[in-house]
Wavefront OBJ file of the C-alpha trace (Angstrom):
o trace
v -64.488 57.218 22.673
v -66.617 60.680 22.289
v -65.825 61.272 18.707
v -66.409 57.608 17.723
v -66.894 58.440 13.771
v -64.376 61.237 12.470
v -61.326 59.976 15.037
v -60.552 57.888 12.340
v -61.529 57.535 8.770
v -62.349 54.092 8.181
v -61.505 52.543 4.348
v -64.477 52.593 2.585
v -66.629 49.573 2.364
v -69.601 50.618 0.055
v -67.279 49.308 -3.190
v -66.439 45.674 -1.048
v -65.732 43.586 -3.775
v -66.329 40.411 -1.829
v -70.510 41.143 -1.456
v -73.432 40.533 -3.658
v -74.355 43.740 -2.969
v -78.281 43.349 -5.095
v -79.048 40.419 -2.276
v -78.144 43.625 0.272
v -80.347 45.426 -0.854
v -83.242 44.865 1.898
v -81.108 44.049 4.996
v -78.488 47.241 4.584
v -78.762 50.594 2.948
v -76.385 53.707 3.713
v -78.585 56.239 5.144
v -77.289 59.774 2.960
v -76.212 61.322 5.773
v -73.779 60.108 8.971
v -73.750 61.877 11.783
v -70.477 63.577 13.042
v -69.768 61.460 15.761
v -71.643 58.874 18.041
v -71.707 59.920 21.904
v -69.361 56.884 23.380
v -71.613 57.339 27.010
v -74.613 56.547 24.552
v -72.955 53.323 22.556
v -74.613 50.608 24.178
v -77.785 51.940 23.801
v -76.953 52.698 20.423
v -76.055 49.219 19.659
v -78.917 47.429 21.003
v -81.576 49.918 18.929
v -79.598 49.401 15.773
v -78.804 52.603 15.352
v -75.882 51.737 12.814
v -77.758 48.698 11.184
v -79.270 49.973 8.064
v -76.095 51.623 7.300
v -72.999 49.968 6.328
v -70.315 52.568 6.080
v -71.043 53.699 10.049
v -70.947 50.288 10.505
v -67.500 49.598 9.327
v -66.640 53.050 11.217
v -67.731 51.768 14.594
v -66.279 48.508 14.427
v -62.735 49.711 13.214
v -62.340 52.059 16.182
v -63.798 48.950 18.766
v -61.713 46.622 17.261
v -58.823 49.140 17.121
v -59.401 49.607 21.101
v -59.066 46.190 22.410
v -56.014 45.731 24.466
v -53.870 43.414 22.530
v -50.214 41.221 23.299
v -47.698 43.006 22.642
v -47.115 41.462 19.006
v -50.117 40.459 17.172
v -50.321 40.232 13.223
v -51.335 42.877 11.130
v -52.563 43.776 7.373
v -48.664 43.587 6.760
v -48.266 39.996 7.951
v -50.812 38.632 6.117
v -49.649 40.129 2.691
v -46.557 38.529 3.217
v -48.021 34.999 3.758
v -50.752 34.420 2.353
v -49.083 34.031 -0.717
v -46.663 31.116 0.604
v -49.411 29.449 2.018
v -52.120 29.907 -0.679
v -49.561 30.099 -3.348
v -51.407 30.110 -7.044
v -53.864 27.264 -6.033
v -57.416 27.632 -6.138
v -58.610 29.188 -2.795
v -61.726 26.513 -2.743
v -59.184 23.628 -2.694
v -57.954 25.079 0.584
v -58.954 22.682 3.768
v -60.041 24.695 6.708
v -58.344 24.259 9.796
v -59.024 21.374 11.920
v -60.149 23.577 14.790
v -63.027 24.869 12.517
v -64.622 21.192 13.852
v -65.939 20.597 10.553
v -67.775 24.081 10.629
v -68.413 25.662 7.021
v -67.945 29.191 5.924
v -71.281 30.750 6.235
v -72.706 32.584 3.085
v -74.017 36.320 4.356
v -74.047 37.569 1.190
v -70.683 36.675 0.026
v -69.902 36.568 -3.724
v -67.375 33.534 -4.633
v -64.394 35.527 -4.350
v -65.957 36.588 -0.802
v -66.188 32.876 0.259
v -62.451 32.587 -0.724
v -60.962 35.157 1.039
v -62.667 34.004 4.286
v -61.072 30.677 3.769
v -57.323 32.258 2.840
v -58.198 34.105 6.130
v -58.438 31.715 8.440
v -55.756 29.234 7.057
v -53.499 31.931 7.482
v -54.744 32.814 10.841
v -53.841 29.448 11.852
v -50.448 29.465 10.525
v -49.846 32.788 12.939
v -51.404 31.237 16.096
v -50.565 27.816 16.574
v -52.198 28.020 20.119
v -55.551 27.411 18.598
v -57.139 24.122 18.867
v -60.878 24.748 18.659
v -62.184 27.533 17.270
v -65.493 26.411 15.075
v -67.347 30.122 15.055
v -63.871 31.215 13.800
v -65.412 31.257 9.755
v -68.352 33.149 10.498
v -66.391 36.049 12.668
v -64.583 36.263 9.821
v -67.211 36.574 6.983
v -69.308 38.968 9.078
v -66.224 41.386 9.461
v -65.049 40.888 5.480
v -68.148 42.770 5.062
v -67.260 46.018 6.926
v -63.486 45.740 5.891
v -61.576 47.360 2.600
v -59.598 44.203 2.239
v -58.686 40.624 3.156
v -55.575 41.798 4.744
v -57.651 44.076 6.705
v -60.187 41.467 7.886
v -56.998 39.443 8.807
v -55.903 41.815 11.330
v -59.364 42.885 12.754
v -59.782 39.321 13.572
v -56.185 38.640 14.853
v -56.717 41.524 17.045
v -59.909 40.141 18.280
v -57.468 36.554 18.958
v -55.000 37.854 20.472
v -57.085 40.084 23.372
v -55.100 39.742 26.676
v -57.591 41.701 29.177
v -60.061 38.756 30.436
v -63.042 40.816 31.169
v -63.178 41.694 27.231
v -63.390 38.165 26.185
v -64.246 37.595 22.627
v -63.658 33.734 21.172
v -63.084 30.589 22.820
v -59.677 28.984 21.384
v -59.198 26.046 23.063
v -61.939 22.886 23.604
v -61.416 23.191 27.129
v -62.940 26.896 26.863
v -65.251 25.742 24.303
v -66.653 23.001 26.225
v -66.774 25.017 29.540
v -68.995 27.746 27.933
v -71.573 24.626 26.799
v -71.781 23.785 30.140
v -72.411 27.352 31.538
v -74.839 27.707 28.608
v -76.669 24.550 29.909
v -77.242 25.698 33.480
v -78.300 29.172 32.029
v -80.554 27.111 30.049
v -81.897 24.921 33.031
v -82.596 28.135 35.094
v -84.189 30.301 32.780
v -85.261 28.362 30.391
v -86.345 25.068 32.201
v -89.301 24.455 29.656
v -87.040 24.057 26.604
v -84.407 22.398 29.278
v -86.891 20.318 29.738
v -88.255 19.587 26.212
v -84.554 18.789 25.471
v -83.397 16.755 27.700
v -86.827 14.329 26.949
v -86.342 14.492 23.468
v -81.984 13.818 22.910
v -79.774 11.474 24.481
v -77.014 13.366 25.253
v -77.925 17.143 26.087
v -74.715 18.667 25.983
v -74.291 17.680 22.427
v -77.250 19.659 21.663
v -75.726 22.469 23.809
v -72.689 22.173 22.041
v -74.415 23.787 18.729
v -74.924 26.977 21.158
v -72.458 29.698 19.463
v -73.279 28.173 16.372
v -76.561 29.724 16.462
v -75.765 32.885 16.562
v -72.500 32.671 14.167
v -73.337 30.782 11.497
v -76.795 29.385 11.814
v -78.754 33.200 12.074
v -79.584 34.864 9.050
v -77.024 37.894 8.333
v -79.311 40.295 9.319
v -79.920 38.817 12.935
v -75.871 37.909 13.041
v -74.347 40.820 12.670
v -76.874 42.760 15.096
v -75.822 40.587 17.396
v -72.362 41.674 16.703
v -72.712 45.053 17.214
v -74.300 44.185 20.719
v -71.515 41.808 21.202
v -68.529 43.958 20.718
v -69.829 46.883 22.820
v -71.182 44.645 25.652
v -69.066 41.724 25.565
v -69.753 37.968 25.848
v -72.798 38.141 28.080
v -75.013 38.624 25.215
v -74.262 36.038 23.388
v -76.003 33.715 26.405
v -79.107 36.388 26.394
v -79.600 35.680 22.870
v -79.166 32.282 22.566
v -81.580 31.442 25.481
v -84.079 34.113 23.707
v -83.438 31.538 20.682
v -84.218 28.362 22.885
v -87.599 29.943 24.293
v -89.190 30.936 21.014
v -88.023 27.458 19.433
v -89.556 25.776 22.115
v -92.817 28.027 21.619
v -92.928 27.258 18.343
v -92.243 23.768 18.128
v -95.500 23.071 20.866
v -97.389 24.596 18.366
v -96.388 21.862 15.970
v -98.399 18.585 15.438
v -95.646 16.745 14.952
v -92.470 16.808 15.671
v -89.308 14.729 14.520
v -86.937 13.156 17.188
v -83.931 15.030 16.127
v -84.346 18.124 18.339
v -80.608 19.430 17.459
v -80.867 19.418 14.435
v -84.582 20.831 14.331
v -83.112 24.067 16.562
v -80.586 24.305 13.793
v -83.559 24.712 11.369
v -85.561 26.537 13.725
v -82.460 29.200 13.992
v -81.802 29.258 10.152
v -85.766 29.945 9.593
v -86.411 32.208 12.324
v -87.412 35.372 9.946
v -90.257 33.802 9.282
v -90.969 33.427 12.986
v -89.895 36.193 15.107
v -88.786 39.451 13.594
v -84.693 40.376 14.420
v -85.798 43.441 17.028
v -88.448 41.273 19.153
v -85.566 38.470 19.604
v -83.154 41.103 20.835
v -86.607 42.438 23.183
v -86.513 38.686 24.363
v -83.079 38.245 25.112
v -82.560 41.761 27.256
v -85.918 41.206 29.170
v -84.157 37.803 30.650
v -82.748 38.841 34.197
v -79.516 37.336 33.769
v -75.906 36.371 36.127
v -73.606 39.504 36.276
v -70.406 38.886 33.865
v -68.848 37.889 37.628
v -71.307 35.011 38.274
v -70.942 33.894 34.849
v -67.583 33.995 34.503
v -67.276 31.688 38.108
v -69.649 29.294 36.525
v -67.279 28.973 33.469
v -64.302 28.867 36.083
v -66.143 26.117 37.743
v -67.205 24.240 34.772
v -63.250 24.081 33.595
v -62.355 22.916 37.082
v -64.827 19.716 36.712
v -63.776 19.001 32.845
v -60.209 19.281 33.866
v -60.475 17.122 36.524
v -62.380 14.227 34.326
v -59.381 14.886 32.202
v -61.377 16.275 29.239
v -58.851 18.888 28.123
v -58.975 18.479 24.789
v -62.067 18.006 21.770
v -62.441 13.464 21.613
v -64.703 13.554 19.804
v -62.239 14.403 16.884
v -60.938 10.818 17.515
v -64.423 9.402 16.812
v -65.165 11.572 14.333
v -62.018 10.600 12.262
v -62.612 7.092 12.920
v -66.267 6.807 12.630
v -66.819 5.131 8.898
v -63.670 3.260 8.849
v -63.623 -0.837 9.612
v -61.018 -2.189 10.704
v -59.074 0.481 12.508
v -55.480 0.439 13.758
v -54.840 2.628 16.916
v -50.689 3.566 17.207
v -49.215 5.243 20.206
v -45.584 6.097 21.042
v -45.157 6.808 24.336
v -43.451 9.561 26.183
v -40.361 6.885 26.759
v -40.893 5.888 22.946
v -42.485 2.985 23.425
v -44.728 1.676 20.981
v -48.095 -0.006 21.079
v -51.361 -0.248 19.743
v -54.527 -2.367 18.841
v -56.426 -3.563 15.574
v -60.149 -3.299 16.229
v -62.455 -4.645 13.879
v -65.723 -2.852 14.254
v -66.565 0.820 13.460
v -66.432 2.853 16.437
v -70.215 4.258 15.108
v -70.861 0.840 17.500
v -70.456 2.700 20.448
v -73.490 4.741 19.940
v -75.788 1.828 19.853
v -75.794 1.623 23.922
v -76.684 5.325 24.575
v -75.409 7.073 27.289
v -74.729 3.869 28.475
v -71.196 2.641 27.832
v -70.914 -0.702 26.503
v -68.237 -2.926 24.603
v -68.547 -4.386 21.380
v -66.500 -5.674 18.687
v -65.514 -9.345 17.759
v -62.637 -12.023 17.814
v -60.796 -10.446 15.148
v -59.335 -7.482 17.776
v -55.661 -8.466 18.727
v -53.487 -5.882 21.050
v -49.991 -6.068 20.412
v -46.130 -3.815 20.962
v -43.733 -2.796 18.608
v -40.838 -0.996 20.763
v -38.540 -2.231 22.441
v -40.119 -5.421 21.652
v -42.424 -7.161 19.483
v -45.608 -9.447 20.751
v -49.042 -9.667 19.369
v -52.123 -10.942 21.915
v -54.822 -12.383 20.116
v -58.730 -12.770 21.376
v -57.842 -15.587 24.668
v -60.415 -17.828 22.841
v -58.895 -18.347 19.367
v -56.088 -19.971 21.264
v -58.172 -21.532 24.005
v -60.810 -23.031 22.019
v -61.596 -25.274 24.537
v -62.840 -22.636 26.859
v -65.950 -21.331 25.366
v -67.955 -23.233 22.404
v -69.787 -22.009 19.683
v -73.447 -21.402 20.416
v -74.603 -22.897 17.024
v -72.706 -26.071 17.923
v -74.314 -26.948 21.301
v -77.758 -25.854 20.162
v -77.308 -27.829 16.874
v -75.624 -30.926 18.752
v -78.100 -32.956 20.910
v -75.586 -34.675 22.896
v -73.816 -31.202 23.520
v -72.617 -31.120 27.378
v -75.085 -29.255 30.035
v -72.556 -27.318 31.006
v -72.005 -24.134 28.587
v -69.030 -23.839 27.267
v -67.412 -27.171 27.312
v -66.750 -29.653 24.902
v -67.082 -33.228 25.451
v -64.488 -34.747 23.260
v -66.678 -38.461 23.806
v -69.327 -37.072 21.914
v -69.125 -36.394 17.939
v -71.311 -34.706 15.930
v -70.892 -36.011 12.884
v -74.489 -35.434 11.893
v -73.672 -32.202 11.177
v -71.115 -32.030 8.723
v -70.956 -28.320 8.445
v -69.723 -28.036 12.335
v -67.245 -30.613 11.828
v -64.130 -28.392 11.250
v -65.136 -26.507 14.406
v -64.879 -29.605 16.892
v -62.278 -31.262 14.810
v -58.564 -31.491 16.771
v -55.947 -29.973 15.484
v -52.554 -28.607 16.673
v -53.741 -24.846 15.349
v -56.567 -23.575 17.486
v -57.686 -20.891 14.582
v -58.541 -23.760 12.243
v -61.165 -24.468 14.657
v -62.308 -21.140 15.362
v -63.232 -18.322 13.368
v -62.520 -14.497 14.993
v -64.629 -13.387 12.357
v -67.868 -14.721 14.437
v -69.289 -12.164 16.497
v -69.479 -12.955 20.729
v -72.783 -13.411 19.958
v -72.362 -16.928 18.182
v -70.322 -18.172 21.615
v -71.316 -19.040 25.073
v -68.717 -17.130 27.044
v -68.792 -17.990 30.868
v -67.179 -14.453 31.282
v -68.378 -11.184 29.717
v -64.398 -10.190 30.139
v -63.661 -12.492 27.069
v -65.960 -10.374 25.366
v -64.680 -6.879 26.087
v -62.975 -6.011 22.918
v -63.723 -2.266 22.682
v -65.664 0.771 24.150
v -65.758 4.374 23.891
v -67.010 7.371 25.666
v -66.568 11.076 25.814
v -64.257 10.425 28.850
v -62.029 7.212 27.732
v -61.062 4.447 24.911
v -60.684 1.506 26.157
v -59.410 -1.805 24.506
v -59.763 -5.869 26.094
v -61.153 -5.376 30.013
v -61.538 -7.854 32.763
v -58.534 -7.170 35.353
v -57.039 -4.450 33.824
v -57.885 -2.826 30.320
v -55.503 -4.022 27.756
v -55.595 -0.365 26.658
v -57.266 2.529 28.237
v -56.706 6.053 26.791
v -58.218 8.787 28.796
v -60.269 11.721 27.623
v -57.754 14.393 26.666
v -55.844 11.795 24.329
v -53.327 12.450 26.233
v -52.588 9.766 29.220
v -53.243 6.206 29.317
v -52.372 2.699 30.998
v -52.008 -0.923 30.397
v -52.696 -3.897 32.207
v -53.626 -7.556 31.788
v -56.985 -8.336 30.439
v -58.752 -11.515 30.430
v -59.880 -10.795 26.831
v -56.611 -10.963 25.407
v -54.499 -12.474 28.172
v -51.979 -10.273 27.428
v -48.617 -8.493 29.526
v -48.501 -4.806 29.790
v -48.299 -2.850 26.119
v -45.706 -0.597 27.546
v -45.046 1.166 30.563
v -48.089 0.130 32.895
v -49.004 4.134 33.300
v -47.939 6.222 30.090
v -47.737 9.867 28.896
v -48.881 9.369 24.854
v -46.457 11.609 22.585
v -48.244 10.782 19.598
v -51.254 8.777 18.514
v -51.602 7.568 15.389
v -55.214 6.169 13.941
v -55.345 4.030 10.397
v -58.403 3.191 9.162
v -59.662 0.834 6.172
v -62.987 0.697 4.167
v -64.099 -1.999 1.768
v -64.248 -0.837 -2.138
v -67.127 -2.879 -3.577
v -66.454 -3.162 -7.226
v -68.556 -5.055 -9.675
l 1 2 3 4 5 6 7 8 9 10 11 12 13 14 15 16 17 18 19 20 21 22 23 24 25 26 27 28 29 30 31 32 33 34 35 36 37 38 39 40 41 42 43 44 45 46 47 48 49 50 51 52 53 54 55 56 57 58 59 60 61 62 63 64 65 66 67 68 69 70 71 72 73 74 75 76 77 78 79 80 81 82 83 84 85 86 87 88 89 90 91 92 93 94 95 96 97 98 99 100 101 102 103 104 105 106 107 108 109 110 111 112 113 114 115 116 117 118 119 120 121 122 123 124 125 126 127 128 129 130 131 132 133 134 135 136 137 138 139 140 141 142 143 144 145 146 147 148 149 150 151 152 153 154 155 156 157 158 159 160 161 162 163 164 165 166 167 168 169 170 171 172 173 174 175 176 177 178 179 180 181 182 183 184 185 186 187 188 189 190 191 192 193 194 195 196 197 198 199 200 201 202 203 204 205 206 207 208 209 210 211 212 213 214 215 216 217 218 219 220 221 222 223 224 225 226 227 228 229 230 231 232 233 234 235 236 237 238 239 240 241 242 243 244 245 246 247 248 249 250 251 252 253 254 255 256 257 258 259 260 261 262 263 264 265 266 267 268 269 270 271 272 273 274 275 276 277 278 279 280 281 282 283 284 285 286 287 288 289 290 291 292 293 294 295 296 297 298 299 300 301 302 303 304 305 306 307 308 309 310 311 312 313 314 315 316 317 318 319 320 321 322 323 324 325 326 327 328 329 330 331 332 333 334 335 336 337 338 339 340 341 342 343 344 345 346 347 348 349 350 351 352 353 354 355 356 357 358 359 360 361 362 363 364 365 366 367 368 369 370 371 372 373 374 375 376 377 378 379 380 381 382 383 384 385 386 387 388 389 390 391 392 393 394 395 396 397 398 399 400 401 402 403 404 405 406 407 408 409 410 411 412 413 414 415 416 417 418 419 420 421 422 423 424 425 426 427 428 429 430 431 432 433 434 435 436 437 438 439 440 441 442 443 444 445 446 447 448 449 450 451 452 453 454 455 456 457 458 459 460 461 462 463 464 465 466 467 468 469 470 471 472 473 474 475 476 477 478 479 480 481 482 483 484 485 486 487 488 489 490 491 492 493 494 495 496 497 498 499 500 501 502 503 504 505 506 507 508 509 510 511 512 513 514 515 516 517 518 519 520 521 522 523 524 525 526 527
């Protein structure tokens, strides 16, 4: 790569129609003369002095012939691809009325300078990127690798293939972007133990101030790729596609120690320390100059790419053994908001089964890290194929079992013992508990579901275990055996008796799911 520059004429990028070129005007300005050709032995250094960074056309130059170099599968799609779908997938609709992938994890197309029509493309980019490789199931920096390369591009169908070349990289030691959750999550982890080694006073500072630290640690590429100003992102870029993936931990921990710096300086400080990086990261101009960040991040004596890369090997290892394969919190995260919900799963040998749970799964946060079940009477488990059967809450049709808590407090002849009812007594003082200790034939005229466990005296917590959640399994009804348990990759489960619901085995008693289905309901409050 001696003749880096005149090897290949790159389009020209000075006329990009996608760039508000006035807002430029301070962060890039083509120097009037380019040198011949960059020295390929001298690149890196190049790179992390920012010798191309005030010019965009040598820019656009240098990353063409990088990207052009990566080893690729045999077929990957090109500037020709794209102009043959985009316009089947984007037809004649409005580009902004196109969703983003799911794999995006809710991640938005970062600004950078980007006229409308610049915001567009980027989000015709990556739908058709994700119509051309299916493989991908997380991929949330995937918007802002695109809008930082639109910029040094002639053309959306040029971006297209930069970035499918970039996707479809088969040589392992030139790793660019995670596509899967399982490599996602993995790099988190490595990025936490990086972070407790050389950074153990913002470690530190975190782990006091969140209750779950790998969610903070989750926001880590984010940072860099759609948090940073454009400036700072696409410096990091250049660093990034001549030294690989490496930097992107330097920085990031460079990030975390002048975050924590300046947020000890502060006399107060808000409990949401994700979200105040996030600010931190978005703000940092005002803070610490783009060239004394990079100074940061290179003076930290890191792993070699080998140790690193066995630290994300090991990391996979232990999420793939917990069974955490793929991104759950996309079940919560569709779910959360929604009350009642109605959980469907078909089976591997087509059975079907499911549950109605009554509470929003937000619930499951109110414990912590600590898991704990919540819910009320309403949950019922029940199967569909090959046969039909619905198991309600065991107390709504043994009443008998458990009594209301307002009844024996109200009642002063209520039996010692909790939870059951002396039919010799009567408390017909209090008319508004009659219907509850009335007989009838129909145990749910004397019980409500709708009360909460709270309002019962339950001899057994199992009666109480209508649903839980963590980032490892969903279950449904416990005591003996879960009436449901799903484990963390969605993708496995098994079914049992439960003493909340009393019920037989859903389906197969260990399952393989096929698909899972998740309905959820909100009350419309109209006047």
């Amino acid at each position: 790569m001696e003749e880096l520059v005149n090897s290949s004429a790159a389009s020209d990028t000075q006329c990009n129609r996608f760039v508000t070129w006035d807002k430029m005007s301070d962060h890039e300005k083509d120097s009037p003369v380019v040198p011949s050709y960059i020295d390929g032995n001298l690149l890196k250094q190049y790179a992390r002095q920012g010798y191309w960074a005030k010019n965009h056309s040598l820019r656009a130059k240098i990353y063409e012939q990088i990207i052009k170099a990566v080893p690729c599968r045999t077929v990957t799609p090109d500037a020709e691809v794209y102009n043959d779908i985009v316009g089947k997938i984007a037809g004649k609709r409005n580009a902004s009325t196109l969703s983003l992938p799911e794999f995006v994890d809710g991640s938005t197309i970062p600004n950078y300078f980007l006229n409308a029509d610049g915001i567009s493309a980027v989000r015709k980019i990556v739908v058709c990127i994700s119509s051309q490789f299916p493989d991908i199931s997380f991929c949330p920096v995937l918007p802002a690798i695109v809008a930082l390369l639109l910029h040094y591009t002639a053309d959306e169908a040029e971006c297209f293939e930069k970035v499918c070349r970039l996707l479809a990289c088969n040589d392992r030691t030139k790793h660019f972007v995670d596509q899967t959750f399982l490599a996602y999550e993995s790099s988190c982890m490595t990025f936490g133990d990086l972070a407790n080694k050389y950074c153990q006073g913002a470690h530190k500072l975190i782990v006091s101030a969140s209750e779950d630290v790998l969610e903070v640690y989750s926001d880590w590429l984010r940072w860099m790729f759609g948090d940073l100003p454009f400036n700072y992102a696409a410096r990091v870029l250049d660093i990034f596609f001549v030294e690989g993936f490496k930097v992107l931990y330097r920085v990031a921990l460079a990030l975390l120690k002048f975050f924590r710096k300046i947020r000890t300086g502060q006399p107060e400080k808000s409990a949401n320390v994700r979200a105040d990086i996030q600010s931190f990261v978005q703000g940092i101009a005002a803070h610490v100059p783009v060239e004394k960040l990079l100074e940061k991040a290179f003076s930290i004596r890191l792993f070699t790419r080998k140790e690193i890369r066995l630290l994300r090997d090991a990391n996979e290892k232990a999420l793939k053994q917990k069974g955490i394969t793929v991104n759950q919190k996309r079940f919560y995260a569709h779910c959360e908001g929604y009350e009642p919900t109605i959980v469907l799963i078909k089976t591997m040998e087509a059975e079907v089964c499911g549950a109605y749970l009554s509470t929003d799964w937000r619930e499951r946060k109110r414990g912590g890290n600590k898991l704990s079940y919540f819910g009320t009477g309403e949950c019922f488990v029940f199967k569909l194929q090959p046969e039909m059967e619905r198991y309600e809450w065991v107390i709504i049709k043994h009443p008998e079992l458990e009594a209301p808590k307002s009844v024996l407090d109200a009642c002063p002849e209520a039996p010692q013992q909790p939870g059951m009812l002396d039919s010799s007594k009567s408390c017909t003082e209090f008319p508004q508990e009659q219907g509850l200790l009335a007989s009838s034939e129909d145990p749910s005229d004397r019980l409500s579901p709708f009360l909460a466990t709270r309002h019962f005296n339950l001899t057994s917590k199992a009666t109480s275990m209508f649903m839980a959640g963590s980032a490892e399994y969903i279950t449904v009804g416990g005591g003996g055996c879960p009436a449901l348990y799903i484990d963390g990759n969605l993708n496995r489960g098994t079914t049992g008796r439960s003493s909340t619901f009393d019920n037989l085995p859903l389906c197969s008693e260990t399952f393989q799911i096929s698909v899972l289905e998740v309905w959820g309901f909100q009350d419309i409050m109209t006047n």
